[in-house]
GUBA-772527 format. One record per atom (N, C-alpha, C): residue number from 0; x, y, z. Coordinates in pm, 1 decimal, padded with zeros to 6 digits. Atoms other than C-alpha are relative to their C-alpha. Layout:
[r NUM, [X, Y, Z]] ...
This chain:
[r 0, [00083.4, -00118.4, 00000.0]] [r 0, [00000.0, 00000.0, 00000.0]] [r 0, [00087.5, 00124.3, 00000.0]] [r 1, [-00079.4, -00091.4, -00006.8]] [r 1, [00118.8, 00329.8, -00071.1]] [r 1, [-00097.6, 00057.6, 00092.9]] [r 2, [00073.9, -00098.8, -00118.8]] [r 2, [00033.4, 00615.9, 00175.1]] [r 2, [00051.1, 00145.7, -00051.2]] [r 3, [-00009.3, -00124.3, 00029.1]] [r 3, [-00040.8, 00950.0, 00010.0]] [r 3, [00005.1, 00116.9, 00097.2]] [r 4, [-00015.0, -00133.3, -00094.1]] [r 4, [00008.3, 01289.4, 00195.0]] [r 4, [-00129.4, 00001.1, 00075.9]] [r 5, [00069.7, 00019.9, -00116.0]] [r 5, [-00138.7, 01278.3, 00503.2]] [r 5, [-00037.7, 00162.4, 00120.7]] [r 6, [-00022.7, -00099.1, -00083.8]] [r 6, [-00238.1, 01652.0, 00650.2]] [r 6, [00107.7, 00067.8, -00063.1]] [r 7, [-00088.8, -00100.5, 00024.5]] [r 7, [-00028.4, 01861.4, 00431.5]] [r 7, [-00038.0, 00125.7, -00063.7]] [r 8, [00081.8, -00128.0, 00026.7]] [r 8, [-00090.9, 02202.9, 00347.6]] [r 8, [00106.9, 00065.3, -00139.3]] [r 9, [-00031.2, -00082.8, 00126.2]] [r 9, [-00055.7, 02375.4, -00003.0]] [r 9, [00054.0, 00168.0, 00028.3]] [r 10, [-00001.2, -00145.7, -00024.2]] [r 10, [00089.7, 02725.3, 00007.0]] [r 10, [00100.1, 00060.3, -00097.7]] [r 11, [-00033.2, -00050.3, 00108.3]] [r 11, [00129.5, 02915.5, -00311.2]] [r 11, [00142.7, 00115.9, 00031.6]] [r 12, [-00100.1, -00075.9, -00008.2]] [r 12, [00450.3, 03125.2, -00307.8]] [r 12, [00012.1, 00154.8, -00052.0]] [r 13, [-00000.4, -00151.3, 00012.3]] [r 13, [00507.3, 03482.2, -00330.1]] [r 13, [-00143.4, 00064.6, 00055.6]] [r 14, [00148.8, -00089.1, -00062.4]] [r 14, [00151.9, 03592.5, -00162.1]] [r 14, [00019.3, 00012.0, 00165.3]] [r 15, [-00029.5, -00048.6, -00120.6]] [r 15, [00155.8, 03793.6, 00130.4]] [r 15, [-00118.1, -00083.8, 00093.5]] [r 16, [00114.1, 00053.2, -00109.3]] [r 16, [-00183.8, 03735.4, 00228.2]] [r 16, [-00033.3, -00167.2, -00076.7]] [r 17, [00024.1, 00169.5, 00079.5]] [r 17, [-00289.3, 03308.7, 00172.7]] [r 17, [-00117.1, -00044.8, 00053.1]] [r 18, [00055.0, 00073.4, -00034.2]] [r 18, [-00555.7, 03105.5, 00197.1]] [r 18, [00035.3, -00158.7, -00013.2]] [r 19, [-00122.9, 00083.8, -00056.6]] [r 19, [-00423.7, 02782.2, 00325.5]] [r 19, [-00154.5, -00105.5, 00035.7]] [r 20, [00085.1, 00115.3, 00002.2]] [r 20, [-00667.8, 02477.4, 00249.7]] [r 20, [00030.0, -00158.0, 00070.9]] [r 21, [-00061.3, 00175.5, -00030.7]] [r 21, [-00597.1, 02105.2, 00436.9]] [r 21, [-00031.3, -00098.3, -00075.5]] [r 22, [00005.0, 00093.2, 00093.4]] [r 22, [-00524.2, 01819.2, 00221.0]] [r 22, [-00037.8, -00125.9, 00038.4]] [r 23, [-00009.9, 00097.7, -00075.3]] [r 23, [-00620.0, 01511.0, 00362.9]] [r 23, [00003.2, -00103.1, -00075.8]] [r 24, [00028.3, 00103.2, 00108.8]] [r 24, [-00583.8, 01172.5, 00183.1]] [r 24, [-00006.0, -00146.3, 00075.4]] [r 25, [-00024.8, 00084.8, -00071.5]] [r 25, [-00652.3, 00836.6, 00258.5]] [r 25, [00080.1, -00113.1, -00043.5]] [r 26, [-00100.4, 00084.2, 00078.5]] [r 26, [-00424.7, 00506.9, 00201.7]] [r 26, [-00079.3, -00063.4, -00113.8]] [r 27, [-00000.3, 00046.2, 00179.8]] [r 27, [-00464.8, 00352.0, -00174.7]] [r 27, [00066.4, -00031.8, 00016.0]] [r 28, [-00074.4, 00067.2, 00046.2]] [r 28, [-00360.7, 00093.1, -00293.9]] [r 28, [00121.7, 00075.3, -00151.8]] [r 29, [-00113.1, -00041.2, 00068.6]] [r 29, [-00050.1, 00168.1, -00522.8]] [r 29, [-00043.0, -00026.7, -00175.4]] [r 30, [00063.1, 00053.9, 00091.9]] [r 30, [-00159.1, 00199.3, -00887.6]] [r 30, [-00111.4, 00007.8, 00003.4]] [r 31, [00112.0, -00015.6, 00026.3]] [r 31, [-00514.4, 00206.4, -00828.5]] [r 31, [-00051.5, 00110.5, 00026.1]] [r 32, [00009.5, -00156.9, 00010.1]] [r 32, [-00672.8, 00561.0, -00860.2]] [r 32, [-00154.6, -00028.0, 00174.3]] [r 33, [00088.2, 00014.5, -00151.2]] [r 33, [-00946.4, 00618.8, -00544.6]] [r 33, [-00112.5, -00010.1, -00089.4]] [r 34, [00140.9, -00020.1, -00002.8]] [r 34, [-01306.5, 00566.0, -00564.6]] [r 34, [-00033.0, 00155.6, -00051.1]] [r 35, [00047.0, -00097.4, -00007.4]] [r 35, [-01472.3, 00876.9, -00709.4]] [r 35, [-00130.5, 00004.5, 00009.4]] [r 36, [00237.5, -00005.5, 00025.2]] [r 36, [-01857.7, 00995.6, -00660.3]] [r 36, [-00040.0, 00124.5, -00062.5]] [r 37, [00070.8, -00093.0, 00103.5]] [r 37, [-02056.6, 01178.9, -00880.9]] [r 37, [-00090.8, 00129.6, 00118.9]] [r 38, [00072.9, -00139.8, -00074.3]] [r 38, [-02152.0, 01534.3, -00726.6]] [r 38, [-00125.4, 00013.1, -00026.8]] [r 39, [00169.9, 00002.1, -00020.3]] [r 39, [-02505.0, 01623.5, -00684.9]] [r 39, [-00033.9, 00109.8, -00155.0]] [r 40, [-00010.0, -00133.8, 00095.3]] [r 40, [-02640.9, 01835.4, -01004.0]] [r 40, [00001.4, 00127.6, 00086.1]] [r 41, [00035.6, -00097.7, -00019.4]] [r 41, [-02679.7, 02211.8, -00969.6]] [r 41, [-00189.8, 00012.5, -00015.0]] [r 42, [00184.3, -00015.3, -00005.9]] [r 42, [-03078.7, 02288.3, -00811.2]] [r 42, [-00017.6, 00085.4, -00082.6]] [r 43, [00005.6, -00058.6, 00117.8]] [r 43, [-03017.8, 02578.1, -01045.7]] [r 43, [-00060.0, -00030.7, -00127.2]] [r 44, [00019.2, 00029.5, 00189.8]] [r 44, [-02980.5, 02438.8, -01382.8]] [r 44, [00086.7, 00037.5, -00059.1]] [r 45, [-00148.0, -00101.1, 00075.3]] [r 45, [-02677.4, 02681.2, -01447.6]] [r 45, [00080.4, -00078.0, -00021.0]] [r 46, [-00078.4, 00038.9, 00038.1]] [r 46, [-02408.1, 02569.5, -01593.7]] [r 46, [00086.9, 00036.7, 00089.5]] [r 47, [-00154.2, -00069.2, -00101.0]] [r 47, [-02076.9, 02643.4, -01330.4]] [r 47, [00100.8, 00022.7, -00145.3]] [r 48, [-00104.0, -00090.0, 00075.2]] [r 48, [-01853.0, 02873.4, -01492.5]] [r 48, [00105.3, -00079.0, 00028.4]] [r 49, [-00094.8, 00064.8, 00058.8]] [r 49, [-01526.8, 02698.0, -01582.3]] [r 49, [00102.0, 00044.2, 00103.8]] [r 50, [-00120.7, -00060.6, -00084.2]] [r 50, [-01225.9, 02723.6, -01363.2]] [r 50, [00096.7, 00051.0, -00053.2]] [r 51, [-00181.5, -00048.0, 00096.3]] [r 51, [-00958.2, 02913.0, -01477.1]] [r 51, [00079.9, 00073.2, 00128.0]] [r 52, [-00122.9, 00000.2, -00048.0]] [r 52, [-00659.4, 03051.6, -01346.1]] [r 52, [-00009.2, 00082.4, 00160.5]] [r 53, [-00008.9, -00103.4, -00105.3]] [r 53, [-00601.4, 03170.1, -00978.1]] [r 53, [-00097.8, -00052.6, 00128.7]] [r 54, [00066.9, 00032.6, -00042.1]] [r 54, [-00900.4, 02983.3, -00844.5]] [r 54, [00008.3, -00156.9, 00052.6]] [r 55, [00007.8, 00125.7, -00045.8]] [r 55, [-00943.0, 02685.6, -00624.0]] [r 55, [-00040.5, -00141.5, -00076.6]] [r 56, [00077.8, 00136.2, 00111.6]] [r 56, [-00953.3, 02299.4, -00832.0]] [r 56, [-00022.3, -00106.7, 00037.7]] [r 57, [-00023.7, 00140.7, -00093.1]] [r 57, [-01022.1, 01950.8, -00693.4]] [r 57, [-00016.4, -00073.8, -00160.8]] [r 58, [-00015.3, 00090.9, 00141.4]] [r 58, [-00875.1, 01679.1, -00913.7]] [r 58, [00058.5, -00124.0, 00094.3]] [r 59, [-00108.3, 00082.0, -00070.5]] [r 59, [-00791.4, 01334.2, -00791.9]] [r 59, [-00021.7, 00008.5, 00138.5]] [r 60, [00023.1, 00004.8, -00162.0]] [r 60, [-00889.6, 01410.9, -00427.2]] [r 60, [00147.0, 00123.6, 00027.5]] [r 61, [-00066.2, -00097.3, -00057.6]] [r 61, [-00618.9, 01693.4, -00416.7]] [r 61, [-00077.4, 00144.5, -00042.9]] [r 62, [00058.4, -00178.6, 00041.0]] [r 62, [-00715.4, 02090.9, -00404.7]] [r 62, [00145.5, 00110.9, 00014.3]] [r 63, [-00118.3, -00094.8, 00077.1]] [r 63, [-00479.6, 02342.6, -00553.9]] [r 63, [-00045.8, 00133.6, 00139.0]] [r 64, [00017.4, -00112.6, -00093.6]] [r 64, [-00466.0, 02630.8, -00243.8]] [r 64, [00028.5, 00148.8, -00145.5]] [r 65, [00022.7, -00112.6, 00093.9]] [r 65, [-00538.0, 03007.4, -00436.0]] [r 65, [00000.3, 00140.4, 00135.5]] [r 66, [-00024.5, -00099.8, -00105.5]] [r 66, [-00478.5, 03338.0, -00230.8]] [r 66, [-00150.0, 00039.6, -00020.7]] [r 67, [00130.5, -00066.9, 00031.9]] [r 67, [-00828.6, 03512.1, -00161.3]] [r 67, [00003.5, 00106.0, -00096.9]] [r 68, [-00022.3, -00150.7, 00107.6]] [r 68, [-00944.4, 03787.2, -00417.4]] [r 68, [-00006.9, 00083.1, 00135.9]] [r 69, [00022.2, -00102.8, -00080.9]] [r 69, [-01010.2, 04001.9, -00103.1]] [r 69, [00062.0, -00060.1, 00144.3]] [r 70, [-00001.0, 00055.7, -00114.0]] [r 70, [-00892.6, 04006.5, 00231.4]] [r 70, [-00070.2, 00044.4, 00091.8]] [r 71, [00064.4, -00113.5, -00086.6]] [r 71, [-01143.7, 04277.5, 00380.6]] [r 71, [-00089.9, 00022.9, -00120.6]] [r 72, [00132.0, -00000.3, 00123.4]] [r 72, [-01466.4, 04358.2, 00218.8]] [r 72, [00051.1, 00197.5, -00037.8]] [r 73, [-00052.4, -00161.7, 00040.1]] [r 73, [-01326.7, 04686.3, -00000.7]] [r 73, [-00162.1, 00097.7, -00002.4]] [r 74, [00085.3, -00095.4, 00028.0]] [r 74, [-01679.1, 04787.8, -00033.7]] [r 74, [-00121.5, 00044.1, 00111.3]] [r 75, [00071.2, -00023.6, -00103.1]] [r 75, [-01949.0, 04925.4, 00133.1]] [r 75, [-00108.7, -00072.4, 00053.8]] [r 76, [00113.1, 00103.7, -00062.7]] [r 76, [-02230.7, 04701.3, 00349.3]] [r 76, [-00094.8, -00036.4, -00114.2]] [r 77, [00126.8, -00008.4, 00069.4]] [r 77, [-02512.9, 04827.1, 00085.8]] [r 77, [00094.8, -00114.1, -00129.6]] [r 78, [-00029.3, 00092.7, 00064.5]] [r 78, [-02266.7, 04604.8, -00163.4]] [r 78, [00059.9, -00093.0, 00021.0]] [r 79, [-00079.6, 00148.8, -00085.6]] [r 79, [-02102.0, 04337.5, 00034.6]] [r 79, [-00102.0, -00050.4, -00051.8]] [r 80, [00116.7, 00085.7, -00013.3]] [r 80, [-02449.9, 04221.1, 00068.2]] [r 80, [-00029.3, -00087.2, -00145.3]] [r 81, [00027.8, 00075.3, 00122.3]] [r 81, [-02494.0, 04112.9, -00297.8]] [r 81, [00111.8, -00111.3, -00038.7]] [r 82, [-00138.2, 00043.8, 00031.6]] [r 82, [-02108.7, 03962.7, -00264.1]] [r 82, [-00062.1, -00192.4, -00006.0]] [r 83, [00016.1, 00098.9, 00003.1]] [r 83, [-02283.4, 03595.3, -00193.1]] [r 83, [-00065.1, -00051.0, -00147.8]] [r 84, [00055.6, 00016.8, 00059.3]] [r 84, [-02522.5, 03627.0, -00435.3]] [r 84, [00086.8, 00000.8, -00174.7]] [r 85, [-00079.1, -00042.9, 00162.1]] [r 85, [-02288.6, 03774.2, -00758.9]] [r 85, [00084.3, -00113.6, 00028.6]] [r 86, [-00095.3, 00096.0, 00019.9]] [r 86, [-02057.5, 03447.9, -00643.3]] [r 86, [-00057.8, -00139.5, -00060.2]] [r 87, [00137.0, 00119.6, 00083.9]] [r 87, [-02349.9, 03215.8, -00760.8]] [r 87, [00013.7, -00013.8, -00175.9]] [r 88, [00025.8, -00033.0, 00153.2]] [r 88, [-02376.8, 03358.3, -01102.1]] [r 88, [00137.5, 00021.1, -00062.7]] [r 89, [-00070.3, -00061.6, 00079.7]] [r 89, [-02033.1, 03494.7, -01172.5]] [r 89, [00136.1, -00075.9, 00039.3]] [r 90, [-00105.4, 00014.0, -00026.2]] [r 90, [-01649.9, 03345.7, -01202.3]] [r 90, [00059.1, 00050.4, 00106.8]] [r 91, [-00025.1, -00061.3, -00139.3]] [r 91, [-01475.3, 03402.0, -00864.9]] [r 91, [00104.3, 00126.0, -00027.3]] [r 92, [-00066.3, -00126.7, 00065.6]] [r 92, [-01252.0, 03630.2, -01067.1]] [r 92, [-00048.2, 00125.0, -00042.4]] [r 93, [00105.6, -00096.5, 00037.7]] [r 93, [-01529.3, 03827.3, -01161.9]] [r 93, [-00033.3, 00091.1, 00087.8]] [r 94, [00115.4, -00043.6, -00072.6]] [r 94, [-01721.3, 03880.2, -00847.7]] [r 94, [00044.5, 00149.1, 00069.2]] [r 95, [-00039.8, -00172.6, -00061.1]] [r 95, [-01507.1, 04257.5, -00702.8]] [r 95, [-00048.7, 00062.7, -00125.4]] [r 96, [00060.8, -00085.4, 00101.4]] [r 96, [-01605.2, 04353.5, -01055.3]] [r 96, [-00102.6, 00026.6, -00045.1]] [r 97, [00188.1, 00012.5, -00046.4]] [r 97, [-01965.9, 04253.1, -01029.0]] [r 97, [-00027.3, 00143.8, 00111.6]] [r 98, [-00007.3, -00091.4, -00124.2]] [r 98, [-01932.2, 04455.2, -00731.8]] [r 98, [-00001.0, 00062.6, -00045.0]] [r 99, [-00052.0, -00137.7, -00020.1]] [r 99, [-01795.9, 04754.3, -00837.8]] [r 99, [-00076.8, 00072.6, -00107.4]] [r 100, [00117.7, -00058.1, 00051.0]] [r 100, [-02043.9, 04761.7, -01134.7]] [r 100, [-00147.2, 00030.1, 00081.6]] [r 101, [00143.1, 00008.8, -00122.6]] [r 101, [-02353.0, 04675.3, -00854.2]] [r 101, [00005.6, 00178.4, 00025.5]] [r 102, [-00048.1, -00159.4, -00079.5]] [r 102, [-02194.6, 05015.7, -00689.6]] [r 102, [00002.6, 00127.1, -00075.2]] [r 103, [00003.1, -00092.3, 00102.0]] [r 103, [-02153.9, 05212.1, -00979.7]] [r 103, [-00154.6, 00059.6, -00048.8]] [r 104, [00101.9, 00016.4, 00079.6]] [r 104, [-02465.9, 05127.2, -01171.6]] [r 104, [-00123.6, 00016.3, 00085.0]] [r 105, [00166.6, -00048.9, -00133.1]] [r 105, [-02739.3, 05152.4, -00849.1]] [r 105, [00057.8, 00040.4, 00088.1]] [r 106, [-00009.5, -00041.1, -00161.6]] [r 106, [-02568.2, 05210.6, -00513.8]] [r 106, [-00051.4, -00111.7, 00071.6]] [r 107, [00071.9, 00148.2, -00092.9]] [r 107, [-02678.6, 04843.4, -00446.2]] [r 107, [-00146.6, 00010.6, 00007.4]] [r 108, [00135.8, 00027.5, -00063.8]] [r 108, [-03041.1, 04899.2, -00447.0]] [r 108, [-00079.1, -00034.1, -00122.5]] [r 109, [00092.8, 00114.3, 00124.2]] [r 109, [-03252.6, 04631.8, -00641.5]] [r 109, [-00103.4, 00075.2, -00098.1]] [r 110, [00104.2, -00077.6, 00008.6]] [r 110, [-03508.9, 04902.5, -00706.2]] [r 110, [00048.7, 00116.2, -00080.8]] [r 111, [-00006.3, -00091.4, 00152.0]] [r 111, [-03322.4, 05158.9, -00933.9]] [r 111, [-00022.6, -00025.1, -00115.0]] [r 112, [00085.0, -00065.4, 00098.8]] [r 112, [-03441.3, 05326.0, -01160.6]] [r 112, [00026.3, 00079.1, -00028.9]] [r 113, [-00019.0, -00126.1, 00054.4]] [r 113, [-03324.3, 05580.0, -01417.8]] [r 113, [-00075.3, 00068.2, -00062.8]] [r 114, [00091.6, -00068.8, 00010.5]] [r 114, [-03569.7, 05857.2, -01460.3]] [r 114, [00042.6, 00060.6, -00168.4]] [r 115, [-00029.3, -00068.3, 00149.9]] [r 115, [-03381.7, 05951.1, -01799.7]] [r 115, [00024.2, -00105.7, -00094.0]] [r 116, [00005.4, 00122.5, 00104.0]] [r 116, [-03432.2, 05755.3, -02116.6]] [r 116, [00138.1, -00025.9, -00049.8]] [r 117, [-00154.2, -00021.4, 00134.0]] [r 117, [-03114.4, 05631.6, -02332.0]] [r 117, [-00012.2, 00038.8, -00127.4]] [r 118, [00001.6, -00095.2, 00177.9]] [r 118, [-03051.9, 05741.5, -02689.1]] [r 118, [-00138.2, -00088.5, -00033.0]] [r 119, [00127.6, 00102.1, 00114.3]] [r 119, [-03334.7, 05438.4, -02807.2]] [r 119, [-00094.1, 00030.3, 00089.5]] [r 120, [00116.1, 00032.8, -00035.8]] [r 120, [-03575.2, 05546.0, -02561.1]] [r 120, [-00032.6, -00069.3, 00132.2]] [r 121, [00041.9, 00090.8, -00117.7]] [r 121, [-03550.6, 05255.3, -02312.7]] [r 121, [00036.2, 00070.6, 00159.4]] [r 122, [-00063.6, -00067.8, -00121.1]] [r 122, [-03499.8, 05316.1, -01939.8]] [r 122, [00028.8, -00142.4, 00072.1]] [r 123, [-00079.1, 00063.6, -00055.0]] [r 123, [-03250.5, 05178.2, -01725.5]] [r 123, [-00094.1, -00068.2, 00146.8]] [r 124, [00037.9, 00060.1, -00044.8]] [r 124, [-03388.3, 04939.7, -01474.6]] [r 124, [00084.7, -00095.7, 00117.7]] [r 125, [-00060.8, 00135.7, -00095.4]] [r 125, [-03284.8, 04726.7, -01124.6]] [r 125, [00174.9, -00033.1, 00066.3]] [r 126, [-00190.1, -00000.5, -00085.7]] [r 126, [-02907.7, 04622.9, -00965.7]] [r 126, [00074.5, 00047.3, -00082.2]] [r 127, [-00117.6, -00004.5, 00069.7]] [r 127, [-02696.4, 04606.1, -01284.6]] [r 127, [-00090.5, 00081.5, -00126.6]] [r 128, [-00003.5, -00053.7, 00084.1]] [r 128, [-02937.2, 04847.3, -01481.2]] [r 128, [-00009.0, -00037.1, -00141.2]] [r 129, [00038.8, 00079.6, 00098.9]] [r 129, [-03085.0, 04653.1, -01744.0]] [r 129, [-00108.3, 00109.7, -00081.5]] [r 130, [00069.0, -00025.6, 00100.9]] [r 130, [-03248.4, 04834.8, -02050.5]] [r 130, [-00148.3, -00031.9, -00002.3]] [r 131, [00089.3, 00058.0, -00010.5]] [r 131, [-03606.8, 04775.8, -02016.8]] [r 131, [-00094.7, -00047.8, -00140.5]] [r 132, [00034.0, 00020.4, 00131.1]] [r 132, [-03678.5, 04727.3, -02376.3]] [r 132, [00038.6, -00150.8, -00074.9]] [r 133, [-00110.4, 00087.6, 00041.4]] [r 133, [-03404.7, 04464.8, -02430.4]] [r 133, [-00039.9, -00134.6, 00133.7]] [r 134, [00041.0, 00065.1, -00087.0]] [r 134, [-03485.0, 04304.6, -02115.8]] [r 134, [-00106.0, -00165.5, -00013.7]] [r 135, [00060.6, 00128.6, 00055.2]] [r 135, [-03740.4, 04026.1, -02233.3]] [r 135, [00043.8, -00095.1, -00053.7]] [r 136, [-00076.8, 00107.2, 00097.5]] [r 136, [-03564.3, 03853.7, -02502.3]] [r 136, [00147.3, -00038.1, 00105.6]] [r 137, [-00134.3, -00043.2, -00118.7]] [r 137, [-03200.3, 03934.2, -02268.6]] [r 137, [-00079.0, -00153.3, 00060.2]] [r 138, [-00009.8, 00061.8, -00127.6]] [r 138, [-03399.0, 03706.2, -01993.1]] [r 138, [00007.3, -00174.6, -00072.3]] [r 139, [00069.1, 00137.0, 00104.2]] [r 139, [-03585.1, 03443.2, -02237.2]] [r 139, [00191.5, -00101.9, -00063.9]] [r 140, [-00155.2, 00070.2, 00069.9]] [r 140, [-03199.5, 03382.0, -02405.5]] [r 140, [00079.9, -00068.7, 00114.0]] [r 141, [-00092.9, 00044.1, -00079.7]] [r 141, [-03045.9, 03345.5, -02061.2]] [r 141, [-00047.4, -00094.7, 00028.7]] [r 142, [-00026.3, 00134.9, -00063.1]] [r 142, [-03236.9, 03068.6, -01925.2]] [r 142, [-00061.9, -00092.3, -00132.1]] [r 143, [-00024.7, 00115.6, 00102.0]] [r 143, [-03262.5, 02881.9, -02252.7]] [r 143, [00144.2, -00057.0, 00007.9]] [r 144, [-00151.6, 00037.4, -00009.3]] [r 144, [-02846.6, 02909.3, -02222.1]] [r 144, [00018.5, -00081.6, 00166.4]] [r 145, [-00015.1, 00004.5, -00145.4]] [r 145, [-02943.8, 02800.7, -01829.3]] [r 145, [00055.6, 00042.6, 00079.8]] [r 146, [-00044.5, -00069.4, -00098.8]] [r 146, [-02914.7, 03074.3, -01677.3]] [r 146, [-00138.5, 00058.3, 00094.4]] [r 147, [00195.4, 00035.7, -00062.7]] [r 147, [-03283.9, 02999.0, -01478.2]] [r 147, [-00012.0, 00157.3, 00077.5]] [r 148, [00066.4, -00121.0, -00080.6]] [r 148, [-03454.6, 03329.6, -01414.9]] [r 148, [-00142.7, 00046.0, 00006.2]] [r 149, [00152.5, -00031.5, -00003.3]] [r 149, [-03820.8, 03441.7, -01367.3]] [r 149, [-00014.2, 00082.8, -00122.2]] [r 150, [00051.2, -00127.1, 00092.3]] [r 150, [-03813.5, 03731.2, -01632.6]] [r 150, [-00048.9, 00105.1, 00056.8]] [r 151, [00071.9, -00040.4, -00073.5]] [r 151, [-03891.1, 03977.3, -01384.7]] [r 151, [00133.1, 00135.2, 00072.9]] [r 152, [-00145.9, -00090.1, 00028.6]] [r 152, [-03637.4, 04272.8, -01449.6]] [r 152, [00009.7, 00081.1, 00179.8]] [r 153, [-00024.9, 00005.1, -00075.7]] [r 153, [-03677.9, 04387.0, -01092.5]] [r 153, [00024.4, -00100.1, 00078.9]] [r 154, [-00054.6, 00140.5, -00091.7]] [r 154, [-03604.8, 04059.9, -00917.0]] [r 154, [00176.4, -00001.4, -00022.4]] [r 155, [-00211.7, -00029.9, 00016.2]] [r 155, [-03162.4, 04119.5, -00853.0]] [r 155, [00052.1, -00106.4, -00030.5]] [r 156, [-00093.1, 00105.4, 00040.9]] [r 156, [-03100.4, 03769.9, -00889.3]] [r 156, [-00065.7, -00038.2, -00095.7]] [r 157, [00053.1, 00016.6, 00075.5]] [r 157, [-03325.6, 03748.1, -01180.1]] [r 157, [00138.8, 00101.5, -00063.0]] [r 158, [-00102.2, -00079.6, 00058.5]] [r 158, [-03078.3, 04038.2, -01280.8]] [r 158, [00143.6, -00018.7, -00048.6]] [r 159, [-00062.4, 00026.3, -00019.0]] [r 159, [-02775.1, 03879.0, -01188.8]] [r 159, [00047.7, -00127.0, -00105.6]] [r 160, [00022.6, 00131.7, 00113.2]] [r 160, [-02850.2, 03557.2, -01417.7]] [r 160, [00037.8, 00066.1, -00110.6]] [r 161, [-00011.3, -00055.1, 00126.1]] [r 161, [-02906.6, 03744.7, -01726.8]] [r 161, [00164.7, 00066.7, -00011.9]] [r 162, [-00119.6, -00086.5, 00015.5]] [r 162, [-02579.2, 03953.3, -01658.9]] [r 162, [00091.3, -00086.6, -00011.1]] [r 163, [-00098.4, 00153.5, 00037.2]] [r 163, [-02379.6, 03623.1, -01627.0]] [r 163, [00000.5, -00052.3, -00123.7]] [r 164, [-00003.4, 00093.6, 00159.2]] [r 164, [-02506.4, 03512.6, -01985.0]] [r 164, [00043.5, 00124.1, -00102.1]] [r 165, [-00073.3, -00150.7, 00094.5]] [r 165, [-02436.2, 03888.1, -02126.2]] [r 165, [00122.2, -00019.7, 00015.8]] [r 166, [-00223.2, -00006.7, -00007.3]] [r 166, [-02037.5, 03894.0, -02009.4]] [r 166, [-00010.0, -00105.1, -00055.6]] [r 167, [-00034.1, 00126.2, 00060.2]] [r 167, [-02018.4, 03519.6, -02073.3]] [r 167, [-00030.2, -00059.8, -00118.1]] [r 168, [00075.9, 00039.0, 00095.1]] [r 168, [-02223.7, 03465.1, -02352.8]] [r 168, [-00021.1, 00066.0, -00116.8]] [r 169, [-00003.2, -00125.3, 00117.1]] [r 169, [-02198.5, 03774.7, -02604.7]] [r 169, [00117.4, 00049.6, -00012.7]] [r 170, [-00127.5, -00037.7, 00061.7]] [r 170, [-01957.6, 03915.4, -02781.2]] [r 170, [00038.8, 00175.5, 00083.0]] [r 171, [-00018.9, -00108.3, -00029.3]] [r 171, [-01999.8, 04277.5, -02595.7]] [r 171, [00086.3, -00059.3, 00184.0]] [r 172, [-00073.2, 00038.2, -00152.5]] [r 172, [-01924.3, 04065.3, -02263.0]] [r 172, [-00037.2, 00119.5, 00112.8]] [r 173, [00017.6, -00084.8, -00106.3]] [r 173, [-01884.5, 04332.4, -01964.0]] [r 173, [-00005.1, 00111.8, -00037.7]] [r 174, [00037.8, -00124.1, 00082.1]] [r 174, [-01897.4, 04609.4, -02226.9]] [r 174, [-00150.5, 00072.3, -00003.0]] [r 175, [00105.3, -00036.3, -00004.1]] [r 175, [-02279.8, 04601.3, -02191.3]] [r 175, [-00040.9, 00108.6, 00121.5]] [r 176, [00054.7, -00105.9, -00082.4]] [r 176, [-02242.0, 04812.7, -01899.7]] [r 176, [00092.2, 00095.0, -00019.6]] [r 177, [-00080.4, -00073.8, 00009.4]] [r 177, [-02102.1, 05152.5, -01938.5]] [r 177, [00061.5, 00070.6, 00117.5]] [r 178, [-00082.3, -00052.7, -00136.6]] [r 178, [-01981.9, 05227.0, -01562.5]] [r 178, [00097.5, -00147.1, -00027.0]] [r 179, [-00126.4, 00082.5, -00037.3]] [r 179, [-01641.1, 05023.2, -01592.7]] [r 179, [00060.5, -00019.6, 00097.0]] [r 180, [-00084.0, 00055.4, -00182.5]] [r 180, [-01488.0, 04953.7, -01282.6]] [r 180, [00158.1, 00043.4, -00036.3]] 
């Protein structure tokens, strides 16, 4: 029997601040790979955004340690609060920039509303400021791509969906909003 690492801890080099995951493994036979089990689906329906670089991976029964994106919430309460929710919908690489549009684009509150039309007319709408013209088809496309939402341009995590299939899913990506971070 071999005996894989037992309690050892990953810790990426050069980062001041770390998050510092425990590895635990159990003995295997030598040559034979472990038992794996099939994860539960998503109650969603969403698709999980893809791992890429920087972010935590489990392969094999090991997990790759990744420094946090934050070590202190940079923003203010009224947008912390959405910080669980934008980590649902959006790459973990994403989610300070989710943020900082949330902050930009309403001030965090589910319920804005821009009293002035855009060049076509429509008016701006909800967390991330959704077009209310565009809005229908926008929702209808996202959860065909499964990105499951009511259609219901004030609902934020109805908001939040659609905005996940706009960056991820269109060619304008995070361009669709014009407060840039």
């Amino acid at each position: 029997m071999a005996l894989l690492a037992q309690g050892c801890y990953a810790t990426p080099l050069g980062v001041d601040t770390l998050t510092v995951r425990r590895v635990t493994h159990h003995r295997v036979l030598a040559g034979k790979p472990p038992a794996t089990t099939a994860t539960a689906p998503d109650p969603t329906g969403r698709p999980a955004p893809p791992i890429v670089g920087g972010e935590a991976a489990m392969d094999g029964g090991t997990v790759a340690a990744s420094p946090p994106t934050t070590t202190k919430a940079p923003f203010r309460e009224e947008i912390e609060t959405w910080r669980p929710y934008v980590a649902v919908h959006f790459r973990g690489v994403d989610v300070d920039r989710v943020l900082a549009l949330i902050d930009c684009e309403s001030d965090g509150r589910s319920y804005a509303a821009n009293p002035n039309p855009a060049r076509n007319g429509m008016f701006a709408k909800g967390l991330l400021q959704h077009l209310d013209g565009y809005w229908p088809d926008r929702a209808d496309q996202a959860n065909r791509a499964g990105y499951w939402n009511t259609g219901d341009i004030w609902n934020p995590i109805d908001q939040l969906a659609v905005s996940a299939w706009l960056a991820y899913h269109t060619p304008q990506g995070f361009d669709h909003w014009s407060c840039t971070p």
